[in-house]
C-alpha positions as CSV (number, residue, x, y, z in Angstrom):
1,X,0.0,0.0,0.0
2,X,1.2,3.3,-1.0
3,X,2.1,6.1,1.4
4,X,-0.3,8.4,-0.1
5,X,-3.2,5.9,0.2
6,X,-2.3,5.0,4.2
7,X,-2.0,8.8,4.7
8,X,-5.4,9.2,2.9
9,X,-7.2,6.6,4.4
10,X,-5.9,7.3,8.0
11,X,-7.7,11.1,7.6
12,X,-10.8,9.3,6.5
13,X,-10.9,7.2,9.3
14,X,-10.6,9.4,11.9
15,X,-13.4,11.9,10.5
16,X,-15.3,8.8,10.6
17,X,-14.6,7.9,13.8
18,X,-15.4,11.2,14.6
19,X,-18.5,11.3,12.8
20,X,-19.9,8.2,14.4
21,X,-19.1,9.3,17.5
22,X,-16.0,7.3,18.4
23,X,-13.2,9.2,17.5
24,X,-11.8,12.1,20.3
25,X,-14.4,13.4,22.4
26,X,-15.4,16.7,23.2
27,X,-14.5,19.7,23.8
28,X,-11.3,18.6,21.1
29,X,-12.2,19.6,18.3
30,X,-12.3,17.3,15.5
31,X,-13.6,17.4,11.7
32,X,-15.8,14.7,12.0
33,X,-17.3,16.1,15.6
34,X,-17.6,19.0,13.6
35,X,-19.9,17.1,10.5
36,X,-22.1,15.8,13.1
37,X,-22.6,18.6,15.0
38,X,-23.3,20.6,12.0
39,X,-26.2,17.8,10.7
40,X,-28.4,19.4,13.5
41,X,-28.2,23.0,11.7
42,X,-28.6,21.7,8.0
43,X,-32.4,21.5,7.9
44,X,-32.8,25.6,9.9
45,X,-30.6,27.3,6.9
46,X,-27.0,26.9,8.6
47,X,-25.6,24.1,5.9
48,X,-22.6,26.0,6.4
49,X,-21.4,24.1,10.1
50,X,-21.1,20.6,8.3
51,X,-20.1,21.7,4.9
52,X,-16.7,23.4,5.5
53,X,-15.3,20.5,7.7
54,X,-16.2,18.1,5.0
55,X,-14.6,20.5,2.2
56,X,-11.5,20.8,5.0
57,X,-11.4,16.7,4.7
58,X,-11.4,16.5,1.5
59,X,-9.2,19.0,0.2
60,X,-6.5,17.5,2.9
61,X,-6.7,13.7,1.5
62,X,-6.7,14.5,-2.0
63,X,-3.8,17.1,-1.3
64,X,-2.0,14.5,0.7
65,X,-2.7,12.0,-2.4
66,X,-1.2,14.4,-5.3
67,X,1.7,15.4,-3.2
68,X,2.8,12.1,-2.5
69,X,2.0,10.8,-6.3
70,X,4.6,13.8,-7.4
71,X,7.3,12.5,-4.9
72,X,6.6,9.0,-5.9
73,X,7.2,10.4,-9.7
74,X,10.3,12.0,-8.3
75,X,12.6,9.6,-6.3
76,X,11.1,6.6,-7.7
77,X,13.0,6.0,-11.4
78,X,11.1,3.0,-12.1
79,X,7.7,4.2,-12.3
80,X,8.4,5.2,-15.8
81,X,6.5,8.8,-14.9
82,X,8.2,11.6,-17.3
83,X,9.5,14.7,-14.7
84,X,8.5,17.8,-16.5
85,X,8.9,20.9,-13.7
């Protein structure tokens, strides 16, 4: 499994954890704390509590993911990627 993938799926986990109520408990915060909390204010107008810690997840694991595909493509020679800067 690839570093980017562990990295990924560990961030996923935790903000499922979180979600589920499992992962650190309050008053820590924590994105997936954060989602759940927010799922009581979607359906009064304030979609805005849930929504930004989910964009915050995901623009961290897909991040993580491209950054560590580019260093794969740079120190690994094999993986036949072309380098173009």
């Amino acid at each position: 499994m690839q570093a980017s993938s562990v990295f990924g799926f560990s961030i996923l986990t935790l903000a499922a954890l979180g979600f589920v109520g499992l992962g650190i408990q309050p008053p820590t915060p924590e994105w997936g704390t954060m989602i759940t909390e927010g799922l009581a204010y979607a359906l009064t107008g304030q979609w805005w509590l849930g929504f930004f810690p989910g964009l915050g997840i995901f623009i961290l694991a897909v991040s993580a993911n491209l950054i560590a595909d580019r260093l794969r493509d740079i120190y690994d020679p094999k993986s036949g990627a072309r380098m173009s800067i």
